[in-house]
Backbone bond lengths (Angstrom), bond angles and torsions (degrees), N, CA, C in turn:
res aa  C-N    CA-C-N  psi(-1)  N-CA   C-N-CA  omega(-1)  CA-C   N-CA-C  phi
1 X - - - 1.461 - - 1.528 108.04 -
2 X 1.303 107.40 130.33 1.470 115.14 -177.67 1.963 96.11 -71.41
3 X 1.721 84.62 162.60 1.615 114.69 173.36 1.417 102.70 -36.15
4 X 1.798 94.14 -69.49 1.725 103.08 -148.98 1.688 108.97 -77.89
5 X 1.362 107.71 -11.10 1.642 114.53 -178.74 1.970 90.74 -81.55
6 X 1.469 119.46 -35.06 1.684 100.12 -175.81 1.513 105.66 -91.55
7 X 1.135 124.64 -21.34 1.731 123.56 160.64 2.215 106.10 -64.07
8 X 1.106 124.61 -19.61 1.035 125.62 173.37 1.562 114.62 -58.89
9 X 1.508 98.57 -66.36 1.512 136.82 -165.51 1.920 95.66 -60.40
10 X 1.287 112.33 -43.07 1.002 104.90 -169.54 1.585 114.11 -66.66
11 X 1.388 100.86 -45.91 1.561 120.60 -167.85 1.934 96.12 -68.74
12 X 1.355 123.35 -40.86 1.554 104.02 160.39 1.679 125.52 -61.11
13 X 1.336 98.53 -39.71 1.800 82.30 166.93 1.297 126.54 -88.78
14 X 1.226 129.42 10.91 0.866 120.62 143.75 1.920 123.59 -92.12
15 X 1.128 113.88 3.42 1.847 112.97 176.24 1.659 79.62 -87.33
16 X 1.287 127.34 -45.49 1.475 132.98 -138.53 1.920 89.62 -66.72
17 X 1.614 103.06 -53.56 1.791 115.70 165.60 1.382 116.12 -23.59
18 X 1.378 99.02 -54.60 1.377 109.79 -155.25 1.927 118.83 -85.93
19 X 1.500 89.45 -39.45 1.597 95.32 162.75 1.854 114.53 -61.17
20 X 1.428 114.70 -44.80 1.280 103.30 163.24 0.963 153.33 -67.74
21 X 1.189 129.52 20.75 1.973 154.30 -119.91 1.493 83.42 -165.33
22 X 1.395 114.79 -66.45 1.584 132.45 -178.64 1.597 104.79 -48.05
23 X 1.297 118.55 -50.59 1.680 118.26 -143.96 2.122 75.75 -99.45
24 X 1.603 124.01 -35.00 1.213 103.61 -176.95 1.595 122.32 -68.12
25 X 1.639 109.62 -29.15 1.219 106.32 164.00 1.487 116.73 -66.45
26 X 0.893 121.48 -61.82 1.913 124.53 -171.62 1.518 100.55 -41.94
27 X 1.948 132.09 -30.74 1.279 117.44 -178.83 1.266 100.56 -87.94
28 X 1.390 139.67 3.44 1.181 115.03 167.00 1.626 115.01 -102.31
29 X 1.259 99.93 -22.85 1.744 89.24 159.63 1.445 119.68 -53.74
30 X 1.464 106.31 -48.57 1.401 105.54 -172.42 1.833 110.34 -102.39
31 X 1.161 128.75 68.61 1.104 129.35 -156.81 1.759 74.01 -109.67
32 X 1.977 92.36 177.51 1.348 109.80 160.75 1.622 137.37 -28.06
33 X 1.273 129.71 123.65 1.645 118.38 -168.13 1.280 88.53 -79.53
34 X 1.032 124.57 148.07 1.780 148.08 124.64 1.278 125.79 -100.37
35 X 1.562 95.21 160.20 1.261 115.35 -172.71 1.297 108.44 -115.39
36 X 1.773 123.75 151.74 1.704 138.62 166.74 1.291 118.36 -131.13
37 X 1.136 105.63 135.38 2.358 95.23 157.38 1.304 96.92 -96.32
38 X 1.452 101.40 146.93 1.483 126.75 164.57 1.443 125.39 -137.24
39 X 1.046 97.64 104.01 1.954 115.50 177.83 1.193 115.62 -43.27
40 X 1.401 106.14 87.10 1.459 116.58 -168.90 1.630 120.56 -78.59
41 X 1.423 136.15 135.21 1.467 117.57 171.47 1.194 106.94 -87.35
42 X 1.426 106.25 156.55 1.661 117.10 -172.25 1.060 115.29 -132.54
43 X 1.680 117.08 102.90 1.283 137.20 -175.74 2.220 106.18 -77.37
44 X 1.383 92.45 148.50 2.007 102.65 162.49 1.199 110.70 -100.52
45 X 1.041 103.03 155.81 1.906 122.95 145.80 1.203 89.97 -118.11
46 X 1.658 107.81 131.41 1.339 113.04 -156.84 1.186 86.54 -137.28
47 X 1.425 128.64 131.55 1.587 126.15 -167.12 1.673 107.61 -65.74
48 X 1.228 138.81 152.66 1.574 142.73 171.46 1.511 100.39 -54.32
49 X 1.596 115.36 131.60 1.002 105.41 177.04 1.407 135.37 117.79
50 X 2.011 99.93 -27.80 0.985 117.09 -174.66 1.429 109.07 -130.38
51 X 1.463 116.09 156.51 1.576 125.20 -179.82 1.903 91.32 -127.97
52 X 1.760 79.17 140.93 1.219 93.36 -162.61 1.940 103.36 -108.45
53 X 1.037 121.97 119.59 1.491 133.15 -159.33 1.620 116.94 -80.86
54 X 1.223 110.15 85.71 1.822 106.07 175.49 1.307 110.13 68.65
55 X 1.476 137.23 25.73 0.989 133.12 -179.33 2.013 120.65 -52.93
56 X 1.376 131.42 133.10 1.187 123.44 -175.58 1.823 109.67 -56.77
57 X 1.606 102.33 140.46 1.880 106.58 -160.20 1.209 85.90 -79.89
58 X 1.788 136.96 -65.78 1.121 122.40 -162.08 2.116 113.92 -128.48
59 X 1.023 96.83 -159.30 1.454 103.01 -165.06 1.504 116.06 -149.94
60 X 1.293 136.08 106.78 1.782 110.15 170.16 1.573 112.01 -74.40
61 X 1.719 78.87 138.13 2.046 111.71 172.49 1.733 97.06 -115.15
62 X 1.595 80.49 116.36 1.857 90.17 156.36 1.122 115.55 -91.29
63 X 1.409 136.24 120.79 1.177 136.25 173.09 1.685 106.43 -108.54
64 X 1.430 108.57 168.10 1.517 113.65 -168.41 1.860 95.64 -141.01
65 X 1.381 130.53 143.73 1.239 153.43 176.26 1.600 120.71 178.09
66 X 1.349 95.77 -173.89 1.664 95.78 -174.02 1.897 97.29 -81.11
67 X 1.653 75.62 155.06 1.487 104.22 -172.99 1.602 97.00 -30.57
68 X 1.177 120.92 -73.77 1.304 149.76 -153.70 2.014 102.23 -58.69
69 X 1.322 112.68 -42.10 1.595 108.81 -178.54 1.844 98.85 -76.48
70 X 1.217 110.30 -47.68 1.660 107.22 -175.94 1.266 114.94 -79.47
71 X 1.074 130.39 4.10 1.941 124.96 164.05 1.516 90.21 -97.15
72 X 1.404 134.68 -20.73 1.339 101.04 170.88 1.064 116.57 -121.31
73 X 1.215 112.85 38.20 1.795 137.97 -177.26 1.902 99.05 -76.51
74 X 1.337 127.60 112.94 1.005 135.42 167.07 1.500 130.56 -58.49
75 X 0.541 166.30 98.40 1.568 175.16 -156.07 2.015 90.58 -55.79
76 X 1.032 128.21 -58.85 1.438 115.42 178.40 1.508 119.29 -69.11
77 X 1.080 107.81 -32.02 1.877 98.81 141.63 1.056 159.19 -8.48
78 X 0.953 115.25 -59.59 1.626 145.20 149.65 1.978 132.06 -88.63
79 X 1.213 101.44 122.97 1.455 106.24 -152.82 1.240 96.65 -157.20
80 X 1.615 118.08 141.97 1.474 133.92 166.19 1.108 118.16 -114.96
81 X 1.618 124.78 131.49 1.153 149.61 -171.62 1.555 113.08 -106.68
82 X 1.733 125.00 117.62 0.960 125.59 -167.79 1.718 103.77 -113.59
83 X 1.157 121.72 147.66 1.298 133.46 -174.29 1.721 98.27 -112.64
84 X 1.075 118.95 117.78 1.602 104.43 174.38 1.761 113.49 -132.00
85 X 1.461 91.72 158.55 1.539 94.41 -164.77 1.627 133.35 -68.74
86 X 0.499 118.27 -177.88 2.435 115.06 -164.71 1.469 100.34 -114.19
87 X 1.698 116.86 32.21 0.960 110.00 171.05 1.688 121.73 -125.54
88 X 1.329 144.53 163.80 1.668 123.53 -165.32 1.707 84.18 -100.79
89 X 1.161 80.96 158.27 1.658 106.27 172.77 1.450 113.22 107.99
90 X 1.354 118.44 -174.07 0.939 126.47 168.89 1.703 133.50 -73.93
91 X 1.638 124.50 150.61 1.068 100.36 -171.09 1.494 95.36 -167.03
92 X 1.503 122.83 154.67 1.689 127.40 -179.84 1.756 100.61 -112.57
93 X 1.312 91.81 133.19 1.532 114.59 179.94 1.551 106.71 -109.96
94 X 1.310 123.83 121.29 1.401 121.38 156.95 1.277 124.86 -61.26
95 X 1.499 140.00 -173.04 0.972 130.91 -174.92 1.559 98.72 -153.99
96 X 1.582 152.25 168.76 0.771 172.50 -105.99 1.478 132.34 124.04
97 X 1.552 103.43 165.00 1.794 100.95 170.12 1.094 122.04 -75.46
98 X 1.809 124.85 4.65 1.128 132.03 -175.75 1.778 101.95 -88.80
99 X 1.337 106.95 -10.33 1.987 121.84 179.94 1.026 97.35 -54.61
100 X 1.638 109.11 -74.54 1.326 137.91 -163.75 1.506 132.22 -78.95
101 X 1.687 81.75 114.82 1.737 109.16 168.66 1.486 119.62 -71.99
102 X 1.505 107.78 105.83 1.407 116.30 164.90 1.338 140.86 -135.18
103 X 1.073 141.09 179.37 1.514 141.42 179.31 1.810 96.81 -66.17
104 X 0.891 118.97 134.37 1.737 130.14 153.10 1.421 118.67 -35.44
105 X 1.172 108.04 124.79 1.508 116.39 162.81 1.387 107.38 97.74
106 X 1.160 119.94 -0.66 1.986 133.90 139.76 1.236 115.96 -66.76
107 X 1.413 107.55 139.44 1.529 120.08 155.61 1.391 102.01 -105.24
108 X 1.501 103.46 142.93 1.575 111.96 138.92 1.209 131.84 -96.14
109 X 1.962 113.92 132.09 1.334 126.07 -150.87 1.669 100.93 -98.54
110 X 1.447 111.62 -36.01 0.948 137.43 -167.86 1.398 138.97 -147.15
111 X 1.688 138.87 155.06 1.048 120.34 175.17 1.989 100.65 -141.87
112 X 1.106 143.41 100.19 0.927 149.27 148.77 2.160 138.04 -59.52
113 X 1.048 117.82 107.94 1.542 133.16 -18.69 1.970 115.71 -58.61
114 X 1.300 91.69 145.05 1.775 83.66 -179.04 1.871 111.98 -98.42
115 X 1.255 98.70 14.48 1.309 103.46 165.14 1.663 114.79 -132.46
116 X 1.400 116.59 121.65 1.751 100.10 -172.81 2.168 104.61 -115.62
117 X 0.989 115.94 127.81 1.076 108.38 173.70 1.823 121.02 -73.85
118 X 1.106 107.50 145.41 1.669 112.59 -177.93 1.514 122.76 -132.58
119 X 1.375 117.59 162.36 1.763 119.05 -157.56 1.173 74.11 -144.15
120 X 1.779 101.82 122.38 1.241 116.09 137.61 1.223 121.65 -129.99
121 X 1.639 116.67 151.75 1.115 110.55 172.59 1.989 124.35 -141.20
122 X 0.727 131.86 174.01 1.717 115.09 -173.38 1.429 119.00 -71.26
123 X 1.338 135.09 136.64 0.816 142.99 -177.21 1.775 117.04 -94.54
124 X 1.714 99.24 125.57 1.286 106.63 -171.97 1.779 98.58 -118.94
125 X 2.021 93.65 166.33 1.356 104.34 -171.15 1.785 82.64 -110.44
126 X 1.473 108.88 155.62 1.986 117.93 153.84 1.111 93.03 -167.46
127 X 2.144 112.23 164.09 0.958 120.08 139.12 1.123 131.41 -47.10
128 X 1.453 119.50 145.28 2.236 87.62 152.21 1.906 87.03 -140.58
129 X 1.285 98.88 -174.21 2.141 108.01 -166.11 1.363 89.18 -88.95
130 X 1.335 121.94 150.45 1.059 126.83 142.94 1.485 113.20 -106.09
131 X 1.566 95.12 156.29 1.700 119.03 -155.40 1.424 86.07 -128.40
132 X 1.478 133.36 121.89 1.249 141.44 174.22 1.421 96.37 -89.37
133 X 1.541 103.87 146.74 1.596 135.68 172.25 1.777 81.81 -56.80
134 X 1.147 120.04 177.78 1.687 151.14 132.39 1.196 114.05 -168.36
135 X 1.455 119.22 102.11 1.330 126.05 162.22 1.773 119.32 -99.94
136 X 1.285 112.31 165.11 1.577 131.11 174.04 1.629 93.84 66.62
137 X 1.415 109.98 167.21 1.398 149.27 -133.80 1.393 92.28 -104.98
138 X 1.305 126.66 141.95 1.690 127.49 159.19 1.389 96.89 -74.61
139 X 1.499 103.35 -155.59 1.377 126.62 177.77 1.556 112.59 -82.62
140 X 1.080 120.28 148.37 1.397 147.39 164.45 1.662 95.93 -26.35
141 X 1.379 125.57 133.82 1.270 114.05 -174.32 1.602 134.98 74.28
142 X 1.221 117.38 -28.18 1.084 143.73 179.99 1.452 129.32 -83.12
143 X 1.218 144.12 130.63 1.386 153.05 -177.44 1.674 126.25 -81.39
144 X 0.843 161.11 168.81 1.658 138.82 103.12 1.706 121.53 -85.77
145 X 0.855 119.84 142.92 1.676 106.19 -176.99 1.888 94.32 -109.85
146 X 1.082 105.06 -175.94 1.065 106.16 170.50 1.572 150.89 -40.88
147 X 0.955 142.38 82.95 1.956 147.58 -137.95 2.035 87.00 -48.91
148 X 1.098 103.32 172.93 1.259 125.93 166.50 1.404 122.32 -129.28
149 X 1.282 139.98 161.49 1.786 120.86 -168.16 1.071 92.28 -144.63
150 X 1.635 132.31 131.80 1.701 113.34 160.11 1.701 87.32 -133.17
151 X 1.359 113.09 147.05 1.629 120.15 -34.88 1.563 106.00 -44.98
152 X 1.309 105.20 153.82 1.540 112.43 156.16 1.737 117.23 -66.01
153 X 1.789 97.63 -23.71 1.872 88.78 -160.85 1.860 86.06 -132.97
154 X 1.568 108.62 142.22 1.320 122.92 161.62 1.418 111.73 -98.12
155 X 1.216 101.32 172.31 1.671 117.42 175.73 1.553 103.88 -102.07
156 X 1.428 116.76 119.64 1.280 115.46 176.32 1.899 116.95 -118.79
157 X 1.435 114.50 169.27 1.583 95.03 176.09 1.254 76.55 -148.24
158 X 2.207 113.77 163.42 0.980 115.23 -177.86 1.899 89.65 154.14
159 X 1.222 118.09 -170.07 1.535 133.65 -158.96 1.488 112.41 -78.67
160 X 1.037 127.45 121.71 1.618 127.56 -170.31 1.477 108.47 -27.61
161 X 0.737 109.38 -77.16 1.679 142.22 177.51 1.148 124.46 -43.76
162 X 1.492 109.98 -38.99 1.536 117.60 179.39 1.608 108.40 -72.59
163 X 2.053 102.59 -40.96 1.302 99.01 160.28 1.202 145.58 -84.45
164 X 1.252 115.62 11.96 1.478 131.55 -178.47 2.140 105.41 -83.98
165 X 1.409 85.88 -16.66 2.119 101.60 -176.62 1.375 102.62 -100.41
166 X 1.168 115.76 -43.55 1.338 110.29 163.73 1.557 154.66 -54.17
167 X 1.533 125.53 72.33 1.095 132.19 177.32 1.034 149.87 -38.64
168 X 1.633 121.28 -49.40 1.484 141.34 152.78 1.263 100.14 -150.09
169 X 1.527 98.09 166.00 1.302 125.64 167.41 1.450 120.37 -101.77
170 X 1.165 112.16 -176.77 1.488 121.67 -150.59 1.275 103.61 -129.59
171 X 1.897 128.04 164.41 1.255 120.32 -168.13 1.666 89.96 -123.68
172 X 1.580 110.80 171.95 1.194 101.02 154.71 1.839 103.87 -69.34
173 X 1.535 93.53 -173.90 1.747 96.98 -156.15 1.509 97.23 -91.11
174 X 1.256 114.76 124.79 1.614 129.68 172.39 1.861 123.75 -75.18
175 X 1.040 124.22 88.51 1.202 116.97 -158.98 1.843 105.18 -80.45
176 X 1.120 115.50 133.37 1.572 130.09 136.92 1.028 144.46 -104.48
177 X 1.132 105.34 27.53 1.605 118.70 160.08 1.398 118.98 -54.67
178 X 1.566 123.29 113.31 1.306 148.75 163.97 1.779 110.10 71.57
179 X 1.577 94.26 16.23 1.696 90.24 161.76 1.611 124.47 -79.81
180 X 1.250 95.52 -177.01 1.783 99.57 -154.22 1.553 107.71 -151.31
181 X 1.967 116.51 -4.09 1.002 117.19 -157.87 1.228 68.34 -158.92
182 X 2.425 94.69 153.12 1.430 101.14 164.58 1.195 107.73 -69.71
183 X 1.566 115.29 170.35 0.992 139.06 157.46 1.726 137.00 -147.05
184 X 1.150 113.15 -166.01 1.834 106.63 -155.04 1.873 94.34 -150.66
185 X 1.433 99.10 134.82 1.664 101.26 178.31 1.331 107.21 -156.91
186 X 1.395 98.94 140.30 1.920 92.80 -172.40 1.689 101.16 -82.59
187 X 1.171 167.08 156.70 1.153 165.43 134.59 1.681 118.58 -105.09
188 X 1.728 127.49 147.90 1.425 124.24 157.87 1.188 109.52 -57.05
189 X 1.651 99.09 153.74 1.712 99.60 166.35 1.660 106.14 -109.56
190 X 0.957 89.54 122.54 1.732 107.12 -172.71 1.725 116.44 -81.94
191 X 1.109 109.28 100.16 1.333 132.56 -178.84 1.631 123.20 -47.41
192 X 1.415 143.42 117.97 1.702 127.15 -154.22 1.331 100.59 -86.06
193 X 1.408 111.25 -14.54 1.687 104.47 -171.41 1.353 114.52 -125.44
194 X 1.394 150.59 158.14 1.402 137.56 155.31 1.599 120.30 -68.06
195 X 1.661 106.89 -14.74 1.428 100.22 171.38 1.452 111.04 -88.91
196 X 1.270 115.08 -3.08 1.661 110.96 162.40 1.387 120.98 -81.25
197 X 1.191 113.99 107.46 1.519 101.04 175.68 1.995 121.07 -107.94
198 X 1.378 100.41 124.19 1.747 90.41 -171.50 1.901 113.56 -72.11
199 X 1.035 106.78 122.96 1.328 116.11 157.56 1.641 116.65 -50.60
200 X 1.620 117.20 -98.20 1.229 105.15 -165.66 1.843 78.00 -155.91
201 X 1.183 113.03 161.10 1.982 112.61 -14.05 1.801 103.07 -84.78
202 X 1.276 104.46 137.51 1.701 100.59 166.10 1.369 115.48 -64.81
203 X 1.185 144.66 -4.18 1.226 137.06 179.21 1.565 103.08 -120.93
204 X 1.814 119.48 163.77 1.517 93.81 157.92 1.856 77.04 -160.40
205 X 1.456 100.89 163.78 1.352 127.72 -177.99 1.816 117.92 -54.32
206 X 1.167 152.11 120.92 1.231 141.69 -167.34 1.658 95.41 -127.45
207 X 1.333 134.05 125.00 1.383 155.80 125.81 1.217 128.10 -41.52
208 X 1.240 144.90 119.99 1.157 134.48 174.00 1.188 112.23 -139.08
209 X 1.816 139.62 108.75 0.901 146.19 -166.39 1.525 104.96 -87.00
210 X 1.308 106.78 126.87 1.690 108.51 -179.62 1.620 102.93 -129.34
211 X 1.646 105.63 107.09 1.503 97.88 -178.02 1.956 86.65 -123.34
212 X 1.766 87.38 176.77 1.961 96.64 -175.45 1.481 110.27 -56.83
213 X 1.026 124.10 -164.67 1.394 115.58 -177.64 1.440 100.42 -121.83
214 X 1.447 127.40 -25.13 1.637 116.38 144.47 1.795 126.68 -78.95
215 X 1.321 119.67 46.75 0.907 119.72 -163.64 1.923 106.47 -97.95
216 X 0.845 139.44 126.36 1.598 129.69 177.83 2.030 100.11 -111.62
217 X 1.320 77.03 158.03 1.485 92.36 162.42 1.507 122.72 -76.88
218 X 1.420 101.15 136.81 1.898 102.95 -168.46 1.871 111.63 -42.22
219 X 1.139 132.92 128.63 1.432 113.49 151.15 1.690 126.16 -51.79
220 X 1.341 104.06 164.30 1.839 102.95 -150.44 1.878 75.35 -130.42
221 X 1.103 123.71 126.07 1.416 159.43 128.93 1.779 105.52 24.43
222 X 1.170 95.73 -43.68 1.614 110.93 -172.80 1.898 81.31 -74.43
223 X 1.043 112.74 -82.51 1.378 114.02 -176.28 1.468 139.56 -23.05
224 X 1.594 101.38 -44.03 1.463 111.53 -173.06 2.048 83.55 -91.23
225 X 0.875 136.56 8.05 1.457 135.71 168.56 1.752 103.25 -83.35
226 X 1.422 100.61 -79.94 1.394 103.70 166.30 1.943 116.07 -22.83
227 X 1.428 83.77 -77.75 2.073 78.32 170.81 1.260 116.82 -43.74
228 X 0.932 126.93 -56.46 1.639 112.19 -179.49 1.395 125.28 -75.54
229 X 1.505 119.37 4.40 1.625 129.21 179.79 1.584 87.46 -95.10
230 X 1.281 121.24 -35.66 1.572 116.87 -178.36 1.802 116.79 -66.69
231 X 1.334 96.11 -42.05 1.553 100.62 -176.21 1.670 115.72 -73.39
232 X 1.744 115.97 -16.74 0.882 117.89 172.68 1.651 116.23 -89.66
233 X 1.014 115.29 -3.77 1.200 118.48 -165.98 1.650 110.98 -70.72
234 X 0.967 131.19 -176.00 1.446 144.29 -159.67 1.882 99.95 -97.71
């Protein structure tokens, strides 16, 4: 066999290599479609103004592509975006593939539920008191008297209504366990709802007076007079 006939032979098996490498990649791009659900989270645009009430967090999206994009299709990937209306009350939103944020070269087949209902309602600002936690026992002998709060009142914002039920707020928990002396602690103020959100200040100052538990208040001048107008008396 001549040179140029085995330099020939070679250079076809190797195009012959190369088309098959070629045609094995191109069938796996384009292999069989499949399908997945993916538990999508579902963000608002929530008009200014308004608080939006327990709205559902997520939703299943079936999407459909090649084998190969949806086995390595990420679950944070896929996400629905809700547009909602500038009006209070209640209201049902459809849903579509126009919701859903995804990687290219997916379809969406489906959306379960494809209609989600929503509560809105106006969003208000108030003070309200805060009421500090105090849990556990001072020391042996020892009292707590009443806490002190500065501020007593935060600025809160959140749903008319929700704040119209709302009385005070709450601290993280202030311990006196085995004290013996006043004392002073900054603590968060811990909010009862997630649709309450605190403005300022999130923290506030807590007092805690710790006197003996036979302890009295001093007598006052007028008093120890009186006592001794009694002992002199007739």
């Amino acid at each position: 066999m001549s040179e140029s006939i085995r330099t020939w032979g070679l250079r076809l098996l190797a195009l012959g290599i190369a088309i098959g490498f070629w045609f094995s990649i191109s069938f796996e791009d384009r292999e069989v479609l499949s399908e997945r659900a993916i538990e999508a989270s579902v963000s608002y645009n929530r008009p200014i103004g308004f608080v939006l009430i327990d709205p559902p967090g997520t939703v299943n999206v079936r999407v459909r592509g090649s084998s190969k994009q949806v086995r390595q299709l990420n679950p944070y990937m896929v996400s629905v975006q809700v547009d909602l209306p500038g009006t209070e009350g209640q209201a049902i939103v459809n849903l579509g593939p126009e919701n859903v944020l995804m990687p290219e070269g997916l379809e969406v087949m489906g959306i379960d539920p494809n209609t989600i209902r929503v509560d809105l309602e106006r969003e208000a600002s108030q003070r309200i008191t805060v009421v500090p936690e105090i849990v556990g026992e001072p020391a042996p002998g020892s009292r707590a008297d009443k806490p002190e709060v500065y501020p007593n009142q935060v600025l809160v914002t959140g749903p008319a209504s929700l704040l119209a039920r709302t009385l005070s707020l709450g601290t993280r928990p202030v311990s006196v366990a085995g004290r013996n002396a006043t004392f002073e602690e900054t603590v968060a103020v811990v909010s009862p709802s997630a649709l309450i959100q605190i403005v300022q200040p999130t923290k506030v100052s807590v007092r805690v007076p710790i006197e003996p538990a036979d302890f009295q208040a001093p007598r006052s001048s007028q008093d120890d007079g009186a006592g001794e107008a009694q002992k002199e008396g007739p």
